[in-house]
Biotite code that builds the C-alpha atoms (Angstrom):
import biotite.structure as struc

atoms = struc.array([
    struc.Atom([0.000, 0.000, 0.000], chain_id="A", res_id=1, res_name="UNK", atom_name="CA", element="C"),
    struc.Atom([1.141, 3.456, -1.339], chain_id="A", res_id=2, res_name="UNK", atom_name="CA", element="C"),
    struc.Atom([1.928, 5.977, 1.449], chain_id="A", res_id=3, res_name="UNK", atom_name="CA", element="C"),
    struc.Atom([-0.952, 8.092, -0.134], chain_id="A", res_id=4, res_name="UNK", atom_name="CA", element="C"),
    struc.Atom([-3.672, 5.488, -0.145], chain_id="A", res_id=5, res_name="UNK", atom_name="CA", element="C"),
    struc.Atom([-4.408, 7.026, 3.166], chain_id="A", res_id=6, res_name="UNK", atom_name="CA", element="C"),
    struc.Atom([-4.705, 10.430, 1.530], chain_id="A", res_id=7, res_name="UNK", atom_name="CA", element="C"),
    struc.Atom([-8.286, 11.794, 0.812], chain_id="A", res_id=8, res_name="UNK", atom_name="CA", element="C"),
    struc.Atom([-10.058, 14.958, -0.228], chain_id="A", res_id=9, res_name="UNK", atom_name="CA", element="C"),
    struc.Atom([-13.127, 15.609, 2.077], chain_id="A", res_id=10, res_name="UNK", atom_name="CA", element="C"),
    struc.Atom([-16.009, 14.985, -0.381], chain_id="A", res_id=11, res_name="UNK", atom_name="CA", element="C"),
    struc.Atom([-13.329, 15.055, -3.639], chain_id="A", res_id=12, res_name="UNK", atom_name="CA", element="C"),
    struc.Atom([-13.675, 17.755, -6.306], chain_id="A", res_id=13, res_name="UNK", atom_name="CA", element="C"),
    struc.Atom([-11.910, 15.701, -8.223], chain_id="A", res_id=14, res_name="UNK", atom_name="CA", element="C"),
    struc.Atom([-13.650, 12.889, -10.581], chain_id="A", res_id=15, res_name="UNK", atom_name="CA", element="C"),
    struc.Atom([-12.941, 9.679, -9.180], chain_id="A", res_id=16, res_name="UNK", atom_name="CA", element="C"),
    struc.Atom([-9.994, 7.392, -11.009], chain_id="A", res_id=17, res_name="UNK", atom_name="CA", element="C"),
    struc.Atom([-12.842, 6.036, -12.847], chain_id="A", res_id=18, res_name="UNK", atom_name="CA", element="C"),
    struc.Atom([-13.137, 7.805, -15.304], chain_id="A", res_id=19, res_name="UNK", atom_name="CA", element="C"),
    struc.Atom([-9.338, 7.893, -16.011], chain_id="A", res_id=20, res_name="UNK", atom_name="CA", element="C"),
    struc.Atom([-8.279, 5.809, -19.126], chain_id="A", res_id=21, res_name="UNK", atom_name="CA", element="C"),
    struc.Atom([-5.386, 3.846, -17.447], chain_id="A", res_id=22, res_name="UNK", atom_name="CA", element="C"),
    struc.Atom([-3.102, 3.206, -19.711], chain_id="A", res_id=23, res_name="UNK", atom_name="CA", element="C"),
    struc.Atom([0.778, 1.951, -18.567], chain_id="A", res_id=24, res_name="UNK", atom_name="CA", element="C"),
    struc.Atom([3.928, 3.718, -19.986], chain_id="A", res_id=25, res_name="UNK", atom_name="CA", element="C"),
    struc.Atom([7.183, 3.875, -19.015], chain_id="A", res_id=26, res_name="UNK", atom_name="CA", element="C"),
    struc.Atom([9.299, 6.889, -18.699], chain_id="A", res_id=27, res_name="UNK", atom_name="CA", element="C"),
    struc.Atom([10.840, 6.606, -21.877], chain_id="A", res_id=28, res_name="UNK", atom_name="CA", element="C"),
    struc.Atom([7.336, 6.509, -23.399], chain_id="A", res_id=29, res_name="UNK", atom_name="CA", element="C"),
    struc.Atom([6.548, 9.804, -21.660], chain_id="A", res_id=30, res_name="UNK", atom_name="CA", element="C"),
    struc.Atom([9.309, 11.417, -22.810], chain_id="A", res_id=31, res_name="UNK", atom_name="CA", element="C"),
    struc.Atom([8.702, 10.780, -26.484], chain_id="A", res_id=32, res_name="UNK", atom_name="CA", element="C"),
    struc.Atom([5.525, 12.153, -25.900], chain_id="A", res_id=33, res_name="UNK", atom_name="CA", element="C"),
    struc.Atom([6.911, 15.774, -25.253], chain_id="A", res_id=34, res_name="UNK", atom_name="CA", element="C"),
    struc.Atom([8.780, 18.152, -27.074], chain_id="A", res_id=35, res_name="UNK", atom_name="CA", element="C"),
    struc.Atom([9.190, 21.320, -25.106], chain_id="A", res_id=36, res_name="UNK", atom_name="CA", element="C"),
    struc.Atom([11.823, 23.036, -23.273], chain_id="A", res_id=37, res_name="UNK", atom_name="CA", element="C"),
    struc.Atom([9.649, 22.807, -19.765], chain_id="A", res_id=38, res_name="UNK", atom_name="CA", element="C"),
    struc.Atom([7.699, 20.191, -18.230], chain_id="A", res_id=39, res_name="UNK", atom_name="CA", element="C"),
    struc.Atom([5.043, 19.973, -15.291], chain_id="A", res_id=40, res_name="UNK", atom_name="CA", element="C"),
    struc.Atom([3.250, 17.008, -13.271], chain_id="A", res_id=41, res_name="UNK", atom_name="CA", element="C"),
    struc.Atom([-0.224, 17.300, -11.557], chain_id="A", res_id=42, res_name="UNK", atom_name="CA", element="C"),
    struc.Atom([-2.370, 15.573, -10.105], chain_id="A", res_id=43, res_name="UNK", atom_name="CA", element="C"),
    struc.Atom([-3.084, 12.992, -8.559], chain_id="A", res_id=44, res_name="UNK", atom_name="CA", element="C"),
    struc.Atom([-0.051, 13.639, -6.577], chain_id="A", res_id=45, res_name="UNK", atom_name="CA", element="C"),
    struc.Atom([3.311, 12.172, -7.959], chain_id="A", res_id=46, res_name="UNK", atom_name="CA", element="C"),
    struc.Atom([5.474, 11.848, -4.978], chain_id="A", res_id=47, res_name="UNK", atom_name="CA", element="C"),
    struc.Atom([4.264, 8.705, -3.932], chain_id="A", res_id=48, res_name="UNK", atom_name="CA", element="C"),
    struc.Atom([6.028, 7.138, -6.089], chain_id="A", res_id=49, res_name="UNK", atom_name="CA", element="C"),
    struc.Atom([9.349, 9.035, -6.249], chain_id="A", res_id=50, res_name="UNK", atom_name="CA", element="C"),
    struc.Atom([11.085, 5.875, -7.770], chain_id="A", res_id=51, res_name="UNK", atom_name="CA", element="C"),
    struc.Atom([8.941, 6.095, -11.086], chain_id="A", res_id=52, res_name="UNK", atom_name="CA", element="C"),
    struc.Atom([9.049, 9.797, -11.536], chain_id="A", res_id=53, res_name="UNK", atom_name="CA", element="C"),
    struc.Atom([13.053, 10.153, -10.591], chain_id="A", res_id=54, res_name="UNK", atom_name="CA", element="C"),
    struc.Atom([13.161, 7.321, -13.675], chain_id="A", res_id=55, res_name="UNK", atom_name="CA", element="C"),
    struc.Atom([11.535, 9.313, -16.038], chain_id="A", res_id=56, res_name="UNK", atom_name="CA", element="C"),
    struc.Atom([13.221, 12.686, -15.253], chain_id="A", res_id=57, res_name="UNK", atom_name="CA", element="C"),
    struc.Atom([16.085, 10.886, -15.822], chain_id="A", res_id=58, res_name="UNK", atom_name="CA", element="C"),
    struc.Atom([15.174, 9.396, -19.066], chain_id="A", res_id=59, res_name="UNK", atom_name="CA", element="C"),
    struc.Atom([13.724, 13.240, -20.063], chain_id="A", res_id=60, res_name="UNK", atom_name="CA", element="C"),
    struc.Atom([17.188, 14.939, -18.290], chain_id="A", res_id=61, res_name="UNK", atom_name="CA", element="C"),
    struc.Atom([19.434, 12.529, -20.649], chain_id="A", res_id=62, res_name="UNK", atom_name="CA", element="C"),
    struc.Atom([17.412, 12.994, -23.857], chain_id="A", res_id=63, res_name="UNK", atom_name="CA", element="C"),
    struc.Atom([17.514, 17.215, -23.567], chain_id="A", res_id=64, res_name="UNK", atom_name="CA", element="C"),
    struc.Atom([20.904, 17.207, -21.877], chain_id="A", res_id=65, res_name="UNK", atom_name="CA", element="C"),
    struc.Atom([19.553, 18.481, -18.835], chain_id="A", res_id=66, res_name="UNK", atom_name="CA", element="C"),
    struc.Atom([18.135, 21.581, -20.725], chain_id="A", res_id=67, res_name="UNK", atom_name="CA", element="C"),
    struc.Atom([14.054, 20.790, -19.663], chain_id="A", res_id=68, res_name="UNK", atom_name="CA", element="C"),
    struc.Atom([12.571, 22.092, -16.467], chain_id="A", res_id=69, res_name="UNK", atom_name="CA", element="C"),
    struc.Atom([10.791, 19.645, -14.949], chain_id="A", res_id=70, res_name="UNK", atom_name="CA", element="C"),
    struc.Atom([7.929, 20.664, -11.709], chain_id="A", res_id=71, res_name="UNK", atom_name="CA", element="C"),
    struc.Atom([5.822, 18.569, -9.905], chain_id="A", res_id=72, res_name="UNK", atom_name="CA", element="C"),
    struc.Atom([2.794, 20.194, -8.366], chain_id="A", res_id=73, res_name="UNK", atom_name="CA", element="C"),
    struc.Atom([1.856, 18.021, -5.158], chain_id="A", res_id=74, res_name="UNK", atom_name="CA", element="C"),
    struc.Atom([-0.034, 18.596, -2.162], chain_id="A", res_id=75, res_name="UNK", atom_name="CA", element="C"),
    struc.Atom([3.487, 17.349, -0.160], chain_id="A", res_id=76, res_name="UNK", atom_name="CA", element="C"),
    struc.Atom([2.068, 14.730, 2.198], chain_id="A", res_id=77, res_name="UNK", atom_name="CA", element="C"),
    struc.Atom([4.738, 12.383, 1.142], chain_id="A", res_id=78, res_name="UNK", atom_name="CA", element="C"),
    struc.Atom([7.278, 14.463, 0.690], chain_id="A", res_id=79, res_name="UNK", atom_name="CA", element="C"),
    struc.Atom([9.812, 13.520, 3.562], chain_id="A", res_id=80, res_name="UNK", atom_name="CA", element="C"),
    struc.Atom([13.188, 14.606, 3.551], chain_id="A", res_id=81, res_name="UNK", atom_name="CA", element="C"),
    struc.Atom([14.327, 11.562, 2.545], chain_id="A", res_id=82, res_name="UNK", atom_name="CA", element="C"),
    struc.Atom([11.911, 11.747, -0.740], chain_id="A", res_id=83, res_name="UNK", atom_name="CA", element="C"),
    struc.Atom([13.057, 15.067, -1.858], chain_id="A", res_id=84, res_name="UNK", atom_name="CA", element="C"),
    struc.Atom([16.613, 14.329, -1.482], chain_id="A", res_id=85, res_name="UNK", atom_name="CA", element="C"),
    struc.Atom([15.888, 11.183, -4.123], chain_id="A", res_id=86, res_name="UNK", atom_name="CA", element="C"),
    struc.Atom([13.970, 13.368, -6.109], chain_id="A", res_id=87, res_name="UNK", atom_name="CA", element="C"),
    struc.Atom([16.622, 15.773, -6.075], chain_id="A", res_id=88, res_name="UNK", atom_name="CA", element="C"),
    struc.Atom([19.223, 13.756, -7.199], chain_id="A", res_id=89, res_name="UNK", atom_name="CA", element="C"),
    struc.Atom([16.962, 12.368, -9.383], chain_id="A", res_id=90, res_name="UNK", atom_name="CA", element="C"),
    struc.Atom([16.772, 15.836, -11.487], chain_id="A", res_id=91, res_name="UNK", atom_name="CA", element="C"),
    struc.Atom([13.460, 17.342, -10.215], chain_id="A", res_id=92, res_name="UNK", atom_name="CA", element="C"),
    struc.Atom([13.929, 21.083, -10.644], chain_id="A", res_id=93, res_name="UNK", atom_name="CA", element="C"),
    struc.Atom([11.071, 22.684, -8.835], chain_id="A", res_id=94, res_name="UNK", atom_name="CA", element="C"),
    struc.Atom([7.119, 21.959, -7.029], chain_id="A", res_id=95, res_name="UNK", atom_name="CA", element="C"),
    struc.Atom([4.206, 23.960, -6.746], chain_id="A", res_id=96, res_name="UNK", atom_name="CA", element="C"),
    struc.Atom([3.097, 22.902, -3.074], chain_id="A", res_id=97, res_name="UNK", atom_name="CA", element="C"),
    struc.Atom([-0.295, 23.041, -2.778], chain_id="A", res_id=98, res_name="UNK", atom_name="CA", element="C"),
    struc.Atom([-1.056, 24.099, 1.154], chain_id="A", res_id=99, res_name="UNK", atom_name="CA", element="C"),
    struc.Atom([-4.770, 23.060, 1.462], chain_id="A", res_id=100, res_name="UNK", atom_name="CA", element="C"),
    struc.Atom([-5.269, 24.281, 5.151], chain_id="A", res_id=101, res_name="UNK", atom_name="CA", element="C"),
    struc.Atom([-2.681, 25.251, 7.961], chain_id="A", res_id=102, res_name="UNK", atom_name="CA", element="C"),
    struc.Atom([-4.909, 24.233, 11.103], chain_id="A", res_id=103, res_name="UNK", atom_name="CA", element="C"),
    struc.Atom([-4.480, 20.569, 11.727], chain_id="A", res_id=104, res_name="UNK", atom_name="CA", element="C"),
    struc.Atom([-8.000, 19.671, 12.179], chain_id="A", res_id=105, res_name="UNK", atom_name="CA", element="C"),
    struc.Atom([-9.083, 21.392, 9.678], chain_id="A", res_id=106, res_name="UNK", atom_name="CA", element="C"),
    struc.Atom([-7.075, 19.317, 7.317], chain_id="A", res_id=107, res_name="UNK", atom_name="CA", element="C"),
    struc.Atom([-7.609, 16.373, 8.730], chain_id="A", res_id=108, res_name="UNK", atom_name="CA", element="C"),
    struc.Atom([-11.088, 16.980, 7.661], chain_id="A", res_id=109, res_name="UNK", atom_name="CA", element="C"),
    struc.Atom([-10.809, 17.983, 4.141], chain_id="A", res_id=110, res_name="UNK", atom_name="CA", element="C"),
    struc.Atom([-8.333, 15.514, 3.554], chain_id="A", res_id=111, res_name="UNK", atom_name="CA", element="C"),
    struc.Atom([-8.036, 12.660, 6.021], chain_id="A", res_id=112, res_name="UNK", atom_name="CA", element="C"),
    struc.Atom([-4.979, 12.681, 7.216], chain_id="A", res_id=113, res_name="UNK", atom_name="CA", element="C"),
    struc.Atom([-2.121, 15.275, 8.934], chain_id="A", res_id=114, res_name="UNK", atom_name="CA", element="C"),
    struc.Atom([-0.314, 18.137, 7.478], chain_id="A", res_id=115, res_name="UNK", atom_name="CA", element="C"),
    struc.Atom([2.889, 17.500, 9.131], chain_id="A", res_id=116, res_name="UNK", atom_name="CA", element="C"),
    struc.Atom([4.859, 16.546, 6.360], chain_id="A", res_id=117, res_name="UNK", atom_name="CA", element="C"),
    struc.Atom([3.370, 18.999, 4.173], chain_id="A", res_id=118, res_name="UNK", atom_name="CA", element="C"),
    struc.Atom([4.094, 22.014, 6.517], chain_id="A", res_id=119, res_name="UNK", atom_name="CA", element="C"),
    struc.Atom([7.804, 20.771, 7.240], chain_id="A", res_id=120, res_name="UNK", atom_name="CA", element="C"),
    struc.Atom([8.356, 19.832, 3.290], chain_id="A", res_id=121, res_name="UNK", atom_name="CA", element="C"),
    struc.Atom([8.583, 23.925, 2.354], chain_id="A", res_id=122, res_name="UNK", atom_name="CA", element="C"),
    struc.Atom([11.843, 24.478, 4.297], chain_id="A", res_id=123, res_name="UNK", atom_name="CA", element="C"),
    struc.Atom([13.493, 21.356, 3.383], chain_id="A", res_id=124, res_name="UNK", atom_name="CA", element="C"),
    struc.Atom([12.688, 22.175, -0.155], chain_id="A", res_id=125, res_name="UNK", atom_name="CA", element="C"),
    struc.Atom([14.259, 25.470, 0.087], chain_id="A", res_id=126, res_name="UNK", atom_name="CA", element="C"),
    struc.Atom([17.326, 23.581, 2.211], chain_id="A", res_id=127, res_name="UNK", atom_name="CA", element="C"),
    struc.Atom([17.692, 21.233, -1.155], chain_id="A", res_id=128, res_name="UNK", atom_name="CA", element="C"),
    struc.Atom([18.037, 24.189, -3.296], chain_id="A", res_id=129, res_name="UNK", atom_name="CA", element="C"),
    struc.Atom([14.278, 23.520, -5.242], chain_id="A", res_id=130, res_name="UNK", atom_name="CA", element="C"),
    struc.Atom([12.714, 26.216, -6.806], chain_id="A", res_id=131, res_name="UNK", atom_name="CA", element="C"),
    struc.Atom([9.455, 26.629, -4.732], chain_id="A", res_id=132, res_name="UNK", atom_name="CA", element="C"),
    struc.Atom([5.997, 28.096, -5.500], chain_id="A", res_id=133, res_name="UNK", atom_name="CA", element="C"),
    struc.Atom([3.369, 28.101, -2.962], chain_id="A", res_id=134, res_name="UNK", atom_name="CA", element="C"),
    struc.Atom([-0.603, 27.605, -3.330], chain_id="A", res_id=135, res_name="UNK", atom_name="CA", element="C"),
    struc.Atom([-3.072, 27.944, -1.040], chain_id="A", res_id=136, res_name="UNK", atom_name="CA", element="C"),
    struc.Atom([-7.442, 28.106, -1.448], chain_id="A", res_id=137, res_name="UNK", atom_name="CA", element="C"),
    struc.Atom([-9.643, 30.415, 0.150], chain_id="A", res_id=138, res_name="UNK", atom_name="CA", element="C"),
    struc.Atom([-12.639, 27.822, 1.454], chain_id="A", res_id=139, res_name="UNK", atom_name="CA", element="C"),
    struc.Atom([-15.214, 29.515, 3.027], chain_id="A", res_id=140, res_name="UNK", atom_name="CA", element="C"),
    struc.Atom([-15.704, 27.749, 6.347], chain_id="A", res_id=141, res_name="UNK", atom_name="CA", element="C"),
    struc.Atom([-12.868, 25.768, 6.212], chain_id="A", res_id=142, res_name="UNK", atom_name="CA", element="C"),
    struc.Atom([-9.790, 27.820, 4.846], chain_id="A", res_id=143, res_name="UNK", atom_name="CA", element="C"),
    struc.Atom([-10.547, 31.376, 5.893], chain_id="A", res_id=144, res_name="UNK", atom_name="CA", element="C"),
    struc.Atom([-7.593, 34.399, 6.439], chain_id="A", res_id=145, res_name="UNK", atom_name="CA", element="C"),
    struc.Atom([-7.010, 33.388, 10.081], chain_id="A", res_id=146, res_name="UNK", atom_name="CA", element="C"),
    struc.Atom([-5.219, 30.111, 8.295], chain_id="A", res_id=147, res_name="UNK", atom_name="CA", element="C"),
    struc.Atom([-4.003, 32.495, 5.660], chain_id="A", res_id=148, res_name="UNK", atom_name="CA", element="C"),
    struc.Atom([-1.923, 34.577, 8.181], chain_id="A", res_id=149, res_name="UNK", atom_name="CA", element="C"),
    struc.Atom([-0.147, 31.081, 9.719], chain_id="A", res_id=150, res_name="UNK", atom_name="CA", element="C"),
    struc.Atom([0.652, 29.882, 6.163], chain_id="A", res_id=151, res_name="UNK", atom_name="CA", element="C"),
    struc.Atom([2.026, 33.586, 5.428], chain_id="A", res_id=152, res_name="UNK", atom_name="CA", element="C"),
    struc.Atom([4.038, 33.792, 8.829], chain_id="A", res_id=153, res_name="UNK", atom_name="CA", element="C"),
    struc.Atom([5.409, 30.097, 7.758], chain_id="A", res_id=154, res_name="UNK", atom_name="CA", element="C"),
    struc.Atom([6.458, 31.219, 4.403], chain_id="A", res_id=155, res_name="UNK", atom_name="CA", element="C"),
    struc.Atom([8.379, 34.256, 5.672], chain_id="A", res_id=156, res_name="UNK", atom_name="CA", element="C"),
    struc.Atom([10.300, 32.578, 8.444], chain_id="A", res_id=157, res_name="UNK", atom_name="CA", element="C"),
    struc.Atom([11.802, 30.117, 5.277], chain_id="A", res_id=158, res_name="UNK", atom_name="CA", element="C"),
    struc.Atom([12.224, 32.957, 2.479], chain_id="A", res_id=159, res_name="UNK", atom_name="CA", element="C"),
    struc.Atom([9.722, 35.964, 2.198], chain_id="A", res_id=160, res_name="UNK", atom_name="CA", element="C"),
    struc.Atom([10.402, 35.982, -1.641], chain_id="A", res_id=161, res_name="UNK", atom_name="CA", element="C"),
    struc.Atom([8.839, 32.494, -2.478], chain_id="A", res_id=162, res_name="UNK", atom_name="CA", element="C"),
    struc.Atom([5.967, 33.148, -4.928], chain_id="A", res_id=163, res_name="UNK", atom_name="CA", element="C"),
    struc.Atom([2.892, 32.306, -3.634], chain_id="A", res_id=164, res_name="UNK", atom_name="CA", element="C"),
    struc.Atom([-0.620, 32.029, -5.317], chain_id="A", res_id=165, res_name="UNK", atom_name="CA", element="C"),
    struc.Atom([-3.898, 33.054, -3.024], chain_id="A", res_id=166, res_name="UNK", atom_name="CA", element="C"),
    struc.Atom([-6.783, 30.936, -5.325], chain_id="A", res_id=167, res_name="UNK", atom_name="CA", element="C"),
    struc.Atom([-10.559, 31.797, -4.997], chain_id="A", res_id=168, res_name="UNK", atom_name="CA", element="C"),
    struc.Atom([-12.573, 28.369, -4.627], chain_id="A", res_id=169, res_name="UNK", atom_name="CA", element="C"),
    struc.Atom([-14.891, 27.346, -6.535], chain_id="A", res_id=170, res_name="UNK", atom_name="CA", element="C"),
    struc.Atom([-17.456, 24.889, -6.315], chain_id="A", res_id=171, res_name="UNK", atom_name="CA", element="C"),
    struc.Atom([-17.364, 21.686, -8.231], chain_id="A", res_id=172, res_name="UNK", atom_name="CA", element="C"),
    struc.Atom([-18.821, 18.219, -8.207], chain_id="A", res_id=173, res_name="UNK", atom_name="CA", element="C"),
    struc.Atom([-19.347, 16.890, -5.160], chain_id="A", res_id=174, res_name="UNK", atom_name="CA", element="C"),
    struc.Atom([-17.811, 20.198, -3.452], chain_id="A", res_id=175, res_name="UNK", atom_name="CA", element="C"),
    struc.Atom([-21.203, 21.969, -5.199], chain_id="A", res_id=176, res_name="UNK", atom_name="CA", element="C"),
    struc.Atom([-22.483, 22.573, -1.739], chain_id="A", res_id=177, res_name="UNK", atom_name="CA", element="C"),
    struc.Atom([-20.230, 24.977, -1.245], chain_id="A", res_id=178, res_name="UNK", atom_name="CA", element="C"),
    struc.Atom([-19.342, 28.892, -2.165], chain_id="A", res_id=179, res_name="UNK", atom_name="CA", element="C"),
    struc.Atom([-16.860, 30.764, -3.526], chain_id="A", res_id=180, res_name="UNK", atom_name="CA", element="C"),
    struc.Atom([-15.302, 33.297, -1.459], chain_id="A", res_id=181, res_name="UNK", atom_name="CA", element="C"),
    struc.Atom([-16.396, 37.371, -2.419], chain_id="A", res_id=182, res_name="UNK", atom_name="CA", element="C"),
    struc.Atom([-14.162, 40.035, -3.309], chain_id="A", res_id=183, res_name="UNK", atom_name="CA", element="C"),
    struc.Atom([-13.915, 41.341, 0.286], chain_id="A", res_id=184, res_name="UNK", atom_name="CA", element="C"),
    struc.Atom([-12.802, 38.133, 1.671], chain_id="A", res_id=185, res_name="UNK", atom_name="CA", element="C"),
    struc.Atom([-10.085, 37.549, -1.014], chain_id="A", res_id=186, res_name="UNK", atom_name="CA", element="C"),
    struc.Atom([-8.822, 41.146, -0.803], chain_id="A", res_id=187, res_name="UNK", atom_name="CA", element="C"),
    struc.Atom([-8.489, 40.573, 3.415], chain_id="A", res_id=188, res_name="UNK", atom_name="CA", element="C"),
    struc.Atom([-6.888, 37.943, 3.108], chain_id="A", res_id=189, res_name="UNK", atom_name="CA", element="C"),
    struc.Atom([-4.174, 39.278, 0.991], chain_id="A", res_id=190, res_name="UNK", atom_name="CA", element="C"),
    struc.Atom([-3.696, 42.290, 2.503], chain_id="A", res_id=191, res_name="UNK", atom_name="CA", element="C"),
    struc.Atom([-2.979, 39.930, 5.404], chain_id="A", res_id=192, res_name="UNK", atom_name="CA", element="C"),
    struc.Atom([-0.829, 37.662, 4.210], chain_id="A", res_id=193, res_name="UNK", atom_name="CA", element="C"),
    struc.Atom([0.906, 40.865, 2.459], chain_id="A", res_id=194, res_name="UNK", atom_name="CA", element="C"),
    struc.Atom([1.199, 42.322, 6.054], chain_id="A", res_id=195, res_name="UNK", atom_name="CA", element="C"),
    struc.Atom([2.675, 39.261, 7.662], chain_id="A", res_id=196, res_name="UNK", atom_name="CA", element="C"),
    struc.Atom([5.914, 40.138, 5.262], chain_id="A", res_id=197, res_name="UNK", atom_name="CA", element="C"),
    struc.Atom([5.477, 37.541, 2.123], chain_id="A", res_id=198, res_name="UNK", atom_name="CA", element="C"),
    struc.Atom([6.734, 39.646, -0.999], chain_id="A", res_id=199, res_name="UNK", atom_name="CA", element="C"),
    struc.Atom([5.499, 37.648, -3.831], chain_id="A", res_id=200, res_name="UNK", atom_name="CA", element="C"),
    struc.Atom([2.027, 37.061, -3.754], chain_id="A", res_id=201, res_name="UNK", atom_name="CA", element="C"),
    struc.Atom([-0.805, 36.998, -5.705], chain_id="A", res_id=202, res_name="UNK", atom_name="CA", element="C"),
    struc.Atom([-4.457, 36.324, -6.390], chain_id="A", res_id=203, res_name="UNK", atom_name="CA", element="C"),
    struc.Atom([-5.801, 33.468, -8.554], chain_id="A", res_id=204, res_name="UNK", atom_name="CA", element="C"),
    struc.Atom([-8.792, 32.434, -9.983], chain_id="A", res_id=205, res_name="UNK", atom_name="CA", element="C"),
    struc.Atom([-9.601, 36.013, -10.068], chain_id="A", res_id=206, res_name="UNK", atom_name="CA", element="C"),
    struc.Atom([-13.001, 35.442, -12.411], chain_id="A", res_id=207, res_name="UNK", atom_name="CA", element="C"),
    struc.Atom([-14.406, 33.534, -9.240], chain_id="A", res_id=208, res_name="UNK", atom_name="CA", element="C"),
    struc.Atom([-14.308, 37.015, -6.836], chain_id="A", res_id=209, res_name="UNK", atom_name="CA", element="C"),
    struc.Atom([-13.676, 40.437, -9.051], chain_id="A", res_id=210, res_name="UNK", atom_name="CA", element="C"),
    struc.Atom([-17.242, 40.660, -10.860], chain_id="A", res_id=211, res_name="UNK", atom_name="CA", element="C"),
    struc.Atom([-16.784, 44.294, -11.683], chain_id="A", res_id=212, res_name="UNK", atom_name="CA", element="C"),
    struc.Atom([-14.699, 46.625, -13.638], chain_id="A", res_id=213, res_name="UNK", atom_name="CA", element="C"),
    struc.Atom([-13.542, 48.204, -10.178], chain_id="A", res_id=214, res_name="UNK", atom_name="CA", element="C"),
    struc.Atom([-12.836, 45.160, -8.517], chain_id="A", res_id=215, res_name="UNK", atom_name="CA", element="C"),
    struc.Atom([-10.730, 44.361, -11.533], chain_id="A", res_id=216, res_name="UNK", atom_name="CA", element="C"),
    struc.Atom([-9.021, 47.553, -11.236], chain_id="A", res_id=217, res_name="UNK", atom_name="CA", element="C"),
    struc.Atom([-7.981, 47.258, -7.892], chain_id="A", res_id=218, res_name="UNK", atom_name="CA", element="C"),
    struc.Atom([-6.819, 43.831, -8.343], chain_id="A", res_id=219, res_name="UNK", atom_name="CA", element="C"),
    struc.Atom([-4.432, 45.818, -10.998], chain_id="A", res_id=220, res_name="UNK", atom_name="CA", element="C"),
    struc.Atom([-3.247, 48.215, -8.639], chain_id="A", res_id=221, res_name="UNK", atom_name="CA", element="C"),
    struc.Atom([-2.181, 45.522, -6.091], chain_id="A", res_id=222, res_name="UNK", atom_name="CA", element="C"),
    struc.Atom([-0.056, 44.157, -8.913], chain_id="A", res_id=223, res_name="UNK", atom_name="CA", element="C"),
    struc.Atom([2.159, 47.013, -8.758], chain_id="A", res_id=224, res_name="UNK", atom_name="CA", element="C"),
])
C-alpha cells in the first residue's frame, strides 16, 4: 500500500480514477511524448512514487541534456526529507506545493490525514536548493484568512520571496455545496498575508471574486 492510499479529499472535487483511461507507460514513453523546453506534473499527486518519476526525469534529463525544467505540483504529504533528497538527485527542478489548510483539524477533515509533512516539506525544499511556489485556497468555512496569516508567517520565516498564489474556490462536483469566497474576503486575506511580510504574492482564480470593472481595477493596482 502506497503511502498516499491514506490520503483523501473531504467529499473530492476531483472525478474519481474512474473515469481515467489507465493506460501503462514507461518513462521513456513519456518522454517521447513531449517536445518542449519545460515540463510539469499534476495531479493525482506524484510523490508517492518518487522511484517512477526520478526514472523518467532521468530518461527526459538525458534525452535534452539536462536543458528541460521539470515541476511537480503536489499537495506534499509524502514528501519527507528523505523523498526530496531522491527526487533531487533524481533531477526534479522545482514543485508547486499546494497548502490546502494550515490548522491541523481542519485538514484532517478535508483531507483525512495530517499536514505534518506537508508544513515541514517547504523548508526542506528550500534547504535542497528547489525552486518553490506556494498555493493555497480560500474555502469559506474551512480555509478562511485566520489560516491564511499562519501559512504567510510560515512562508516568511523560510524565504519571504517564495511566490505564492492566493486561489478563490470554486465549487465543483461533489464540493457543489459549497461557495466561492467574495471580493472582500479575497482582498483581506491578501492584505494579510501581504502584512505578515510575504513579498510575492498573488491572487488566482480572479473570475471567481472580481465581478466588476472596479474590482478588476484594484486587483491591478495591487499588482504594482
Amino acid at each position: 500500500m502506497s503511502q498516499m492510499s491514506f490520503f483523501r479529499i473531504f467529499k473530492a472535487s476531483e472525478w474519481p480514477l474512474d473515469f481515467c483511461r489507465r493506460t501503462r507507460a514507461t518513462g521513456e514513453e513519456l518522454f517521447n511524448k513531449s517536445n518542449r523546453r519545460r515540463t510539469a506534473r499534476t495531479g493525482g499527486d506524484l510523490t508517492c512514487q518518487p522511484e517512477y518519476y526520478v526514472q523518467v526525469t532521468q530518461a527526459i534529463k538525458e534525452k535534452t541534456a539536462g536543458k528541460l525544467w521539470i515541476l511537480i505540483e503536489t499537495n506534499g504529504y509524502a514528501l519527507t526529507r528523505k523523498n526530496l533528497e531522491l527526487l533531487k538527485e533524481g533531477g526534479i527542478d522545482s514543485f508547486w506545493l499546494d497548502i490546502k489548510a494550515f490548522n491541523s483539524e481542519v485538514y484532517r477533515k478535508l483531507c483525512g490525514t495530517s499536514n505534518t509533512t506537508v508544513l515541514k516539506a517547504l523548508a526542506e525544499m528550500v534547504d535542497l536548493d528547489f525552486t518553490v511556489e506556494i498555493l493555497t485556497l480560500y474555502i469559506p468555512g474551512f480555509v478562511e484568512t485566520n489560516q491564511h496569516k499562519k501559512i504567510a508567517q510560515l512562508i516568511y520565516e523560510i524565504n519571504d520571496e517564495i511566490p505564492t498564489t492566493l486561489l478563490a474556490f470554486f465549487p465543483s462536483y461533489k464540493l457543489s455545496d459549497l461557495r466561492s469566497p467574495n471580493y472582500t474576503e479575497m482582498i483581506k486575506s491578501y492584505q494579510e498575508m501581504k502584512g505578515e511580510g510575504v513579498k510575492n504574492l498573488r491572487l488566482g482564480n480572479i473570475g471567481i471574486f472580481a465581478k466588476t470593472k472596479e474590482q478588476l481595477t484594484e486587483i491591478q493596482k495591487l499588482r504594482k
